[in-house]
C-alpha positions in Angstrom: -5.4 3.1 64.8 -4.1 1.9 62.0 -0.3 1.3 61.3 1.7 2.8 58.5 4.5 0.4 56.9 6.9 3.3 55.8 7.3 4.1 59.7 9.6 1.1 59.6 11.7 2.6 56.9 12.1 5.5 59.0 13.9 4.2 61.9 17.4 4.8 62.3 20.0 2.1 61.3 21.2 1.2 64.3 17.5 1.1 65.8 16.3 -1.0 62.3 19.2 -3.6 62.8 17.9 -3.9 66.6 14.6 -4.6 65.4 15.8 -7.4 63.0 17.8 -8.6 65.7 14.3 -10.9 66.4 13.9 -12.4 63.2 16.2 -15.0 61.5 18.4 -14.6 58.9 16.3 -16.3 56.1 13.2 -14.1 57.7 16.0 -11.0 57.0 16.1 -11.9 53.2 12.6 -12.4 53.1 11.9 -8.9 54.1 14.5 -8.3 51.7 12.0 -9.1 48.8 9.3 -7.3 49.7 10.2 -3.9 48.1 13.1 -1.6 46.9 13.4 0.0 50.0 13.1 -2.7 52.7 16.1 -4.6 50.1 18.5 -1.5 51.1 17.3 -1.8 54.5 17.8 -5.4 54.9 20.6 -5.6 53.3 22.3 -3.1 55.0 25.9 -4.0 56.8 24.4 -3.2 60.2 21.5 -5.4 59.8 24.0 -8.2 58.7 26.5 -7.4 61.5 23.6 -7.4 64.4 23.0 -11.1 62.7 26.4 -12.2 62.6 26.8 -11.2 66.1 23.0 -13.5 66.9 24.8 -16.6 65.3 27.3 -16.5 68.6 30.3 -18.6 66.5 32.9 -15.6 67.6 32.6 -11.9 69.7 31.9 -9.0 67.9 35.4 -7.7 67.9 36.7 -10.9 65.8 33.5 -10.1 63.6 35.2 -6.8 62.6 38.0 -8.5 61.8 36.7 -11.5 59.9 34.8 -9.2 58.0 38.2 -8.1 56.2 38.3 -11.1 54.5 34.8 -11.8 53.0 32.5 -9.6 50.8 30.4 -8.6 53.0 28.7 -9.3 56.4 26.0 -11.2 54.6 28.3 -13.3 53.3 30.0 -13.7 56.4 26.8 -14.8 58.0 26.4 -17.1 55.5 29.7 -18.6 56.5 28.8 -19.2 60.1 25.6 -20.1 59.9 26.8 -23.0 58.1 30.0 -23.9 60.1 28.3 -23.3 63.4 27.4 -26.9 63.7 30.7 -28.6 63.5 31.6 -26.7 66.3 32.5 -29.1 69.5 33.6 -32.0 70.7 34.4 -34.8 68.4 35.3 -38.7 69.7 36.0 -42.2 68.3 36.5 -45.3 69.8 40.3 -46.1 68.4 42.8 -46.0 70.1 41.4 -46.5 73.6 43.7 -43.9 75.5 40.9 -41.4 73.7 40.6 -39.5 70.3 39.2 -36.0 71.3 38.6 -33.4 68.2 37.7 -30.2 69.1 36.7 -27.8 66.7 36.8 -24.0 67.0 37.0 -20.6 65.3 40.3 -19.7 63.5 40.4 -16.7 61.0 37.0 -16.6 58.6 37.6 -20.5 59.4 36.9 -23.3 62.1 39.8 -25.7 62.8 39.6 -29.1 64.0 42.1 -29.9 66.5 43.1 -33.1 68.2 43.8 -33.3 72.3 46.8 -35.2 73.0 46.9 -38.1 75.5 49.7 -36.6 77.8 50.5 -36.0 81.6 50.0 -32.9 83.5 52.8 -30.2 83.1 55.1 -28.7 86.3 52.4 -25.7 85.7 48.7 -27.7 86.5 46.0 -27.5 84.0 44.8 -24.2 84.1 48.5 -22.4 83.0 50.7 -24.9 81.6 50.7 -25.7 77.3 48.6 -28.7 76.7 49.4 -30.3 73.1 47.4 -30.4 70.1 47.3 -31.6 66.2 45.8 -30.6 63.9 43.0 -32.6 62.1 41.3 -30.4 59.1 40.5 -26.7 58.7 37.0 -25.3 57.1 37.8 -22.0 55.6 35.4 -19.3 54.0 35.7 -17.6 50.7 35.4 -14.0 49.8 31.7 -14.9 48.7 31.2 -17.1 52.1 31.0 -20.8 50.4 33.4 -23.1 52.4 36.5 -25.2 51.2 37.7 -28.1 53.1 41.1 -28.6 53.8 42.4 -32.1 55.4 45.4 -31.8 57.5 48.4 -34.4 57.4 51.6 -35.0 57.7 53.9 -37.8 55.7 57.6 -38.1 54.9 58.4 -35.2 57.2 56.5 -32.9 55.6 52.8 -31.2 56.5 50.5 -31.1 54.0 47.2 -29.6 53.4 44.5 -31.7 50.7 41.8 -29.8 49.5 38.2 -30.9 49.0 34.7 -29.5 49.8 32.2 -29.6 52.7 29.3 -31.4 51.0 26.4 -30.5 53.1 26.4 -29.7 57.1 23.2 -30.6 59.1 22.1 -28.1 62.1 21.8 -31.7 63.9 24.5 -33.3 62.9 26.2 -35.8 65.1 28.6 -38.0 62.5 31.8 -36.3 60.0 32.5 -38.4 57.4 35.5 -38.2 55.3 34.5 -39.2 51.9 35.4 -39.1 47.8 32.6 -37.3 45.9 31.2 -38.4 43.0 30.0 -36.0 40.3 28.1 -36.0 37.1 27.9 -32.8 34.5 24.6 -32.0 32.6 24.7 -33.8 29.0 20.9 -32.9 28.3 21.9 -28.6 27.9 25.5 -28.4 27.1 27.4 -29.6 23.9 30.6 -31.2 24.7 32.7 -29.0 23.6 31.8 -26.6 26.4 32.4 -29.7 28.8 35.4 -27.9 29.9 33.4 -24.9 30.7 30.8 -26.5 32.3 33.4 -28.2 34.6 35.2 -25.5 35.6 31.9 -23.7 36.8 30.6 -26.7 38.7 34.3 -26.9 40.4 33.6 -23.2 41.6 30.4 -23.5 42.6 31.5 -26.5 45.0 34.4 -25.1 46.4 37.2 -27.4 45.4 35.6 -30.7 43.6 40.0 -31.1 43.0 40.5 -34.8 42.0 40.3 -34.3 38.4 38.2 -34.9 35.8 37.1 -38.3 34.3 36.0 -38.2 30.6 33.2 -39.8 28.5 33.3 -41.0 24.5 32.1 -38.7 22.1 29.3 -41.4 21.7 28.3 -41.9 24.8 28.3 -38.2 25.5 25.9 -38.5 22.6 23.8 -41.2 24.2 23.7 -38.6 27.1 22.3 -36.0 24.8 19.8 -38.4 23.5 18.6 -39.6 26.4 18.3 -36.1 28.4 21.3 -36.8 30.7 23.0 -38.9 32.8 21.7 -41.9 32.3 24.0 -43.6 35.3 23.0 -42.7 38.9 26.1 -42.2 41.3 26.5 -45.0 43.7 26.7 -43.6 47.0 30.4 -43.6 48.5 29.2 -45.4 51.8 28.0 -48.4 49.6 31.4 -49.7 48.7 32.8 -51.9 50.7 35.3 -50.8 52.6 38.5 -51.8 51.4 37.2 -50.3 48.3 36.6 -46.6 50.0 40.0 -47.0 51.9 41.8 -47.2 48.5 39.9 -44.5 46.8 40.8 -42.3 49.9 44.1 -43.1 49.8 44.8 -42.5 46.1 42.8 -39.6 46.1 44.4 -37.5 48.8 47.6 -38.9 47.6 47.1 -37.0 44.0 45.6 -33.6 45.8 47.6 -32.8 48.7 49.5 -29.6 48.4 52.4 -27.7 50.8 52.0 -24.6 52.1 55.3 -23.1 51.6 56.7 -21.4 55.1 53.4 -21.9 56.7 54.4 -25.8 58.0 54.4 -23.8 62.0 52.5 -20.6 61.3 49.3 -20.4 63.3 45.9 -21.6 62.6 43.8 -19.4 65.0 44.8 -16.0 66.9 46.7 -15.9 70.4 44.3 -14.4 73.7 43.6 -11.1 73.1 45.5 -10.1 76.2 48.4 -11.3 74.6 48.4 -7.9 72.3 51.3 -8.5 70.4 51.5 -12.1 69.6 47.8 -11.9 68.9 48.6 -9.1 66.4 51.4 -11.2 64.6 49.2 -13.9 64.8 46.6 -12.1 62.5 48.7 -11.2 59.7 50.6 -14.3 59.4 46.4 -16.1 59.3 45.5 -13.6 56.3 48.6 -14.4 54.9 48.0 -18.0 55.1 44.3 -18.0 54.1 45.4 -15.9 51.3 47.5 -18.8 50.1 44.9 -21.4 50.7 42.0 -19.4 48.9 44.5 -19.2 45.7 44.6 -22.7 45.8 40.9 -23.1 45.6 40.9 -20.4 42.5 43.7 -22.5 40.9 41.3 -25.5 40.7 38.4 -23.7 38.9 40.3 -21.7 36.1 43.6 -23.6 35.3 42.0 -27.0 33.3 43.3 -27.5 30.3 41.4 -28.1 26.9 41.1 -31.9 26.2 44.2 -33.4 24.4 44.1 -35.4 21.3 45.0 -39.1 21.9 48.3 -38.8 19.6 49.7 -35.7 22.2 48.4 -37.5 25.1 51.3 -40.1 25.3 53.5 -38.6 27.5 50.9 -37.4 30.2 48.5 -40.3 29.8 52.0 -42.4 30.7 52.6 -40.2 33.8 49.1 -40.9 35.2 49.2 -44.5 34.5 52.4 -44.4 36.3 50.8 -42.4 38.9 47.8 -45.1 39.7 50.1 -48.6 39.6 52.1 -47.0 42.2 49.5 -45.1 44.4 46.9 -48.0 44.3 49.3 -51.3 43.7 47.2 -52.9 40.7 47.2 -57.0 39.9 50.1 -57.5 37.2 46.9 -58.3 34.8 45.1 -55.1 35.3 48.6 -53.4 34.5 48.6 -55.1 31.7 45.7 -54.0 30.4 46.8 -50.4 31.3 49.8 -50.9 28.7 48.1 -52.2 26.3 45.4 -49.5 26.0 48.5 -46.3 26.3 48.3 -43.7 23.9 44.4 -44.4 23.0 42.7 -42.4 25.9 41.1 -38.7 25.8 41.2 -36.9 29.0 41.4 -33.6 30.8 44.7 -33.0 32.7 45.1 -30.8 35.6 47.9 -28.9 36.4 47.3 -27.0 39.6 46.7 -29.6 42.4 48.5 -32.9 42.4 47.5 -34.7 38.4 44.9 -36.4 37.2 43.3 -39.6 37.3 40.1 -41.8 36.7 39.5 -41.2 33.3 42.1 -43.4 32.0 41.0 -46.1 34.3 37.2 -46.2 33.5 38.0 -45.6 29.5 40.1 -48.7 30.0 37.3 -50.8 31.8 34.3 -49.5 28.9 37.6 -50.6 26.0 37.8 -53.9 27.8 37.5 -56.5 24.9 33.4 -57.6 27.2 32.3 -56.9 30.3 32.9 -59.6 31.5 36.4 -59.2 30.9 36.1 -55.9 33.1 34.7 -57.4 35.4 37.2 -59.9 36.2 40.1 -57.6 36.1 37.8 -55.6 38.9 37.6 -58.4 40.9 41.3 -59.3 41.2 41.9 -55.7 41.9 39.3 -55.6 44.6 39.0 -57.7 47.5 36.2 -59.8 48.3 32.7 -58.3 49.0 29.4 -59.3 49.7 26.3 -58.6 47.7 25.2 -56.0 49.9 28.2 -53.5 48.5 27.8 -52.0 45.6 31.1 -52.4 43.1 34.3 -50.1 42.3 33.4 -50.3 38.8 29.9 -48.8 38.9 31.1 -45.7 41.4 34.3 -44.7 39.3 31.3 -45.2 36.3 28.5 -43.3 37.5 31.0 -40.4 38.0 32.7 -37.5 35.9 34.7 -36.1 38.7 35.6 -37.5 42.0 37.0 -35.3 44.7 37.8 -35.3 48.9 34.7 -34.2 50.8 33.6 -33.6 54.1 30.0 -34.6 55.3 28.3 -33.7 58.4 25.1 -36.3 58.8 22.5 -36.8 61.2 22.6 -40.7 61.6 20.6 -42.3 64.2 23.3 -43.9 67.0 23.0 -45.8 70.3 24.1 -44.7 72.9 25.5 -46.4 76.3 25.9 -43.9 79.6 26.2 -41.0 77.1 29.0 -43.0 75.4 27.7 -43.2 71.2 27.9 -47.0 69.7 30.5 -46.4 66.4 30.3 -48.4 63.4 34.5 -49.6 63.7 34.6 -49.5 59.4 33.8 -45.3 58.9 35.7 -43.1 58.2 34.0 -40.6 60.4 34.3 -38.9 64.1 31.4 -39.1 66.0 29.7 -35.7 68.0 30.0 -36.2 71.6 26.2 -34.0 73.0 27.8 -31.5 75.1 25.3 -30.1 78.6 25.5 -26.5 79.1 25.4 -25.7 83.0 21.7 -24.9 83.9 20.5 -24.0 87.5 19.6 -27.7 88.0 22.3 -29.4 85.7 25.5 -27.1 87.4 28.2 -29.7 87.0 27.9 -30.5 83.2 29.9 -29.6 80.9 34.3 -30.5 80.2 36.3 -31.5 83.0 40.1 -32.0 83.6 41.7 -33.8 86.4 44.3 -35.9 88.1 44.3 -38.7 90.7 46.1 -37.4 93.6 45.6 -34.5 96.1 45.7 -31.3 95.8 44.1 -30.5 92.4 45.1 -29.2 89.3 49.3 -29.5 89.8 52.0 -32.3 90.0 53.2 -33.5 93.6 57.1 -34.2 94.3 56.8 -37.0 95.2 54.7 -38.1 91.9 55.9 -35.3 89.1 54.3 -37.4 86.1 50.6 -37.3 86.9 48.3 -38.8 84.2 45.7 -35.8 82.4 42.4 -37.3 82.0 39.0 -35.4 80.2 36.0 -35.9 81.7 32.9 -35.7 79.8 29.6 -34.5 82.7 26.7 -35.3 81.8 23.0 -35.5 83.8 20.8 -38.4 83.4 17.4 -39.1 85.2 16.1 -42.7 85.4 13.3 -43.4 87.5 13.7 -41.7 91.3 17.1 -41.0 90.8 19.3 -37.9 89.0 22.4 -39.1 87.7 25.8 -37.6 87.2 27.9 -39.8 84.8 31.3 -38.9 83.9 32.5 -39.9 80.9 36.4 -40.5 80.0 36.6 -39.3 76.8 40.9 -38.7 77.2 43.3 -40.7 79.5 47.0 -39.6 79.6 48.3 -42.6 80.4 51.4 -45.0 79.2 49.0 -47.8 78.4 45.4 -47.5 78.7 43.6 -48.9 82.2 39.8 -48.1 81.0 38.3 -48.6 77.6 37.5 -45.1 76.0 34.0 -44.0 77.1 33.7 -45.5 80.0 32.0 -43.9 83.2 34.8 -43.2 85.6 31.9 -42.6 88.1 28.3 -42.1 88.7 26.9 -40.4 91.6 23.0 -39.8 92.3 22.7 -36.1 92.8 19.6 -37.3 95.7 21.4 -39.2 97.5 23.8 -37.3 99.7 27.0 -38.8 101.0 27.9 -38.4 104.8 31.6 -39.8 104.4 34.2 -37.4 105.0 36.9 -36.3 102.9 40.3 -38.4 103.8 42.5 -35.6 102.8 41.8 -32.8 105.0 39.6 -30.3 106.4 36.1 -30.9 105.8 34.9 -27.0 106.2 35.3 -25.9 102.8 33.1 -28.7 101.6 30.0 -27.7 100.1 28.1 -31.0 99.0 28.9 -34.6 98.7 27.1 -37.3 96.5 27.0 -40.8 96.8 27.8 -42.9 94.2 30.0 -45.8 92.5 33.6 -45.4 90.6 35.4 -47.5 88.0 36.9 -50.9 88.8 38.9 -53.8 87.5 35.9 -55.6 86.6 35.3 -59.0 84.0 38.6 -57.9 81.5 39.5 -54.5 80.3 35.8 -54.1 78.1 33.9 -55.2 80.9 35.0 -52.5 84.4 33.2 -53.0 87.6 32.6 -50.5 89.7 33.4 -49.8 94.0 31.3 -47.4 96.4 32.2 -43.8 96.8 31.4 -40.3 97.3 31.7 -37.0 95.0 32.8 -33.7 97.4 32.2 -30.4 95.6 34.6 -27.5 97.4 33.6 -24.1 97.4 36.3 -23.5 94.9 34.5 -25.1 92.4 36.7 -28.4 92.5 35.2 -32.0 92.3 36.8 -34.9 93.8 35.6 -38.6 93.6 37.3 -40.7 96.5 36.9 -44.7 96.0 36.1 -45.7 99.8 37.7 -49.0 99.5 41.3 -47.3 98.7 41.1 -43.5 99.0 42.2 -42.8 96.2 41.0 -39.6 94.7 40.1 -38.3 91.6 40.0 -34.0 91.8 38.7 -32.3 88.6 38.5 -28.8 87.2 35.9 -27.1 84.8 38.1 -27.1 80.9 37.6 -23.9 78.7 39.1 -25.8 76.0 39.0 -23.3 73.6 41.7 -20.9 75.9 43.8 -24.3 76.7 44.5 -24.7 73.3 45.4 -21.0 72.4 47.9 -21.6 74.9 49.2 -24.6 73.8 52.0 -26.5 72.0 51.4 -27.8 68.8 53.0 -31.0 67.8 53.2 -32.2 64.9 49.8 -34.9 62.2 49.3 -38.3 61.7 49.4 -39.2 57.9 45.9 -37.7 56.7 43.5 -40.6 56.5 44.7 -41.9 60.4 44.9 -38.2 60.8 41.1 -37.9 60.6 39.8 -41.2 61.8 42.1 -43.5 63.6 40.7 -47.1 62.5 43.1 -49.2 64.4 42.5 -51.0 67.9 45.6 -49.6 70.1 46.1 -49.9 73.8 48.7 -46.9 74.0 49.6 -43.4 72.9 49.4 -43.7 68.8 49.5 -40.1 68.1 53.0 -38.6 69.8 56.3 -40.1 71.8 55.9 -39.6 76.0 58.5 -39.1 78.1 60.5 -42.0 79.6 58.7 -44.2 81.7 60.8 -43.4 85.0 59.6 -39.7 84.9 56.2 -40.5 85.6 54.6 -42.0 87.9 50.9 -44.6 86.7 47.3 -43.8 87.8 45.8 -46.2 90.3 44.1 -49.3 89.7 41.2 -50.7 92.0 
């Protein structure tokens, strides 16, 4: 019997869109293509709704709602699809006490916030406010490209510093905070319609915000000649790194931009059971995403025509001005910056923060010889090794330079689930997270306290410590392991370095001690296994026997058998927590993002005296 195609056009559209529920969204446009009708099938709002839904980023009900501010679902898809792996939990080694990220939905956004080290509240875990930062925000546009938005806070003041999300890998396991470089087409446009050209590449990549550098009219020329650029860009990650540390820092020192009476607004919805501050919580997000998106459509459309070197005095001035002080040049290299004022062409723009570069790299090809340049560039920068490529050749290979966000796949070892970080990146570091499976039941995020009973300050010790535990399985020969990860200690000064297994328990091996701190009948298993000691120094912990009891409550608790003491543990729904929360207020942006700095204690907010708390154990 043979099958007739235009039966498939005949379904219904909520039948269709179930149908197309088993193919993936690229296999949905490709059915797209195959004829007129199948195109107004496939690219129907029900289809692209039933595929929105299949990503899993957010419920259906916040689909509807997202949906208000994009084009269409398609685009909205588009949107998660691309977001969907920067979703988790991000780490980094500095400071010790633990840098937890966790990124989650917002409003046609995901947010990155950071888990503060603190101690457990008069309410437990499960009710009382935990506190949170925020790190950086991914939004979407109307046409569902993404903007990056760095969060930060300096003199007071939060601030928001625009860039764009360079690429995202489904795999990735590395963010990297970096400057862009850019070049524009010489070979098929005429340099007159530079500025054209520009302000299409800025819109096409979301927010490329920095500014733009400028080229002669003869090398332009050359460029023409020649087809194009004739410079490759030097990758970012090749300078060394004082040299990426100062184009960070004057870079999101030109761009960053206020958000006028947003400083405490809301960056993702209230519980939905929370009707009414979940409704308030909506409009004041559209309000605010409103404001950001605005932004992004200021950087594409408001760039100026280029300005002749005799009316470029008073600006070029400014932007000198503004590099000595944001980047602290050698008195020779200012010099030279004097000495060449009022001879530069270049492209100001108004609507985030100045303009910069192209004076400086007009300077260094004006420079009486290269080798002149390149002598200046080396007082300026500090000392590097062969292996880095140089200052000079990235701010040259470049017309426009701009904050972006990169999500790699970058091949990492890893030590008892804990990732080996390069200390000199700029970067946060994806921490794999186990979903519970019939055989792996205990993975996943954990909270706890030492101390019994779970989950809730004692009287007698009102200032318990909050650590987040990290589950994971691992199998090694005969045995199954259970290793739990610190990834977040709350207290004054840290006891274990960050990432270190606070026990590991051999899910075969079962434990026939008895709990020390009561009745033994609500008990359902118990492991044996070995916790966390003082050891060879702080980097180097030992370890003591003990046993792992799981309650029927779903509780853990890990008892050293040396001391009794006892660690107790509750499953995290993180996402909830932080809904819930108390938000308090950045770091300045670049510590913000990655926090570079060895530190022993709580860098990121002020705790409560030390007489209101009381310290974990040691063993």
């Amino acid at each position: 019997m043979s099958s007739d195609p235009s039966l498939l056009l005949c379904l219904p559209d909520d039948l269709f869109a179930m149908v197309l529920r088993f193919l993936l969204p690229r296999d949905v446009c490709n059915l797209s293509l195959c004829c007129k009708s199948l195109h107004a099938c496939a690219s129907s709002e029900k289809v692209w709704l039933t595929q929105c839904d299949m990503v899993g980023v957010v419920p259906h009900g916040d689909l509807v709602e997202w949906r208000e501010g994009v084009s269409s679902y398609k685009a909205l898809c588009r949107f998660l699809l691309r977001v969907k792996p920067l979703l988790g939990i991000w780490v980094h080694q500095n400071p010790e006490l633990g840098n937890l990220v966790y990124v989650m939905p917002g409003f046609v956004s995901v947010v990155g916030c950071r888990i503060i080290p603190q101690e457990l509240g008069h309410l437990g875990i499960q009710d009382g406010p935990i506190q949170w930062s925020s790190v950086f925000e991914v939004i979407g546009d109307f046409d569902g490209s993404t903007t990056f938005f760095l969060h930060g806070r300096e003199e007071e003041t939060d601030y928001v510093h625009p860039g764009s999300v360079k690429y995202i890998d489904k795999s990735c396991n590395v963010l990297l905070l970096e400057i862009e470089g850019r070049v524009q087409d010489y070979g098929s446009s005429s340099s007159s319609s530079s500025s054209s050209s520009t302000t299409a590449l800025l819109h096409d990549s979301g927010a490329m915000i920095s500014g733009r550098v400028c080229r002669s009219n003869s090398e332009i020329s050359r460029l023409q000649r020649e087809g194009g650029n004739a410079e490759a860009i030097v990758p970012f990650n090749k300078l060394a790194f004082s040299d990426r540390k100062r184009l960070l820092e004057v870079t999101i020192g030109l761009v960053r931009q206020e958000v006028p009476g947003m400083d405490d607004g809301p960056l993702f919805p209230a519980m939905r059971d929370d009707c009414d501050n979940f409704h308030k919580n909506l409009v004041l997000l559209k309000e605010r995403r409103a404001i950001l998106c605005e932004m992004c459509s200021l950087v594409s459309s408001r760039i100026d025509n280029e300005e002749s070197s005799k009316g470029a005095d008073g600006p070029l001035q400014s932007e000198q001005d503004d590099i000595r002080k944001s980047c602290n040049w050698s008195k020779d290299f200012s010099n030279l910056l004097n000495k060449e004022k009022g001879h530069i062409q270049c492209t100001k723009k108004k609507s985030l923060g100045g303009y910069f570069w192209g004076g400086f790299k007009q300077i260094l090809r004006k420079s009486s010889s290269v080798n002149e340049s390149h002598a200046i560039l080396e007082k300026f920068t500090s000392r590097r090794e062969t292996k880095h490529a140089r200052l000079e050749d990235f701010l040259r290979s470049s017309d426009t330079i701009g904050l972006t966000l990169k999500a790699s796949t970058v091949k990492l070892s890893t030590y008892r689930a804990w990732p080996n970080m390069p200390d000199n990146w700029f970067a946060l570091f994806k921490m794999p997270l186990q979903v519970p499976s019939a055989d792996q039941i205990y993975a996943g995020l954990w909270g706890g306290t030492f101390g019994w009973p779970p989950g809730k300050p004692s009287q007698d010790k009102p200032g318990k410590a909050l650590f987040f535990l990290l589950l994971s399985y691992e199998e090694s020969q005969e045995q199954k392991l259970l290793i739990a990860t610190k990834i977040l200690e709350g207290t004054h000064y840290v006891l274990h370095p960050n990432g270190s297994a606070m026990f590991i328990v051999d899910i075969n091996q079962p434990s026939y001690d008895s709990f020390p701190c009561g009745s033994n009948t609500d008990i359902t298993h118990a492991f044996t296994g070995e916790g966390i000691s003082n050891g060879y120094g702080f980097r180097y912990p030992g370890s003591k026997p003990g046993s792992l009891f799981i309650f029927e409550n779903g509780v853990l608790a890990f008892v050293w058998k040396d001391t009794m003491s006892v660690l107790t543990l509750q499953r995290l729904h993180l996402q909830e927590l932080l809904k819930k929360g108390e938000r308090v207020p950045s770091l300045p942006p670049i510590n913000n993002f990655s926090y570079l700095t060895k530190s022993y204690s709580n860098v990121f907010t002020g705790f409560p005296s030390a007489s209101t708390s009381s310290p974990s154990p040691r063993f």
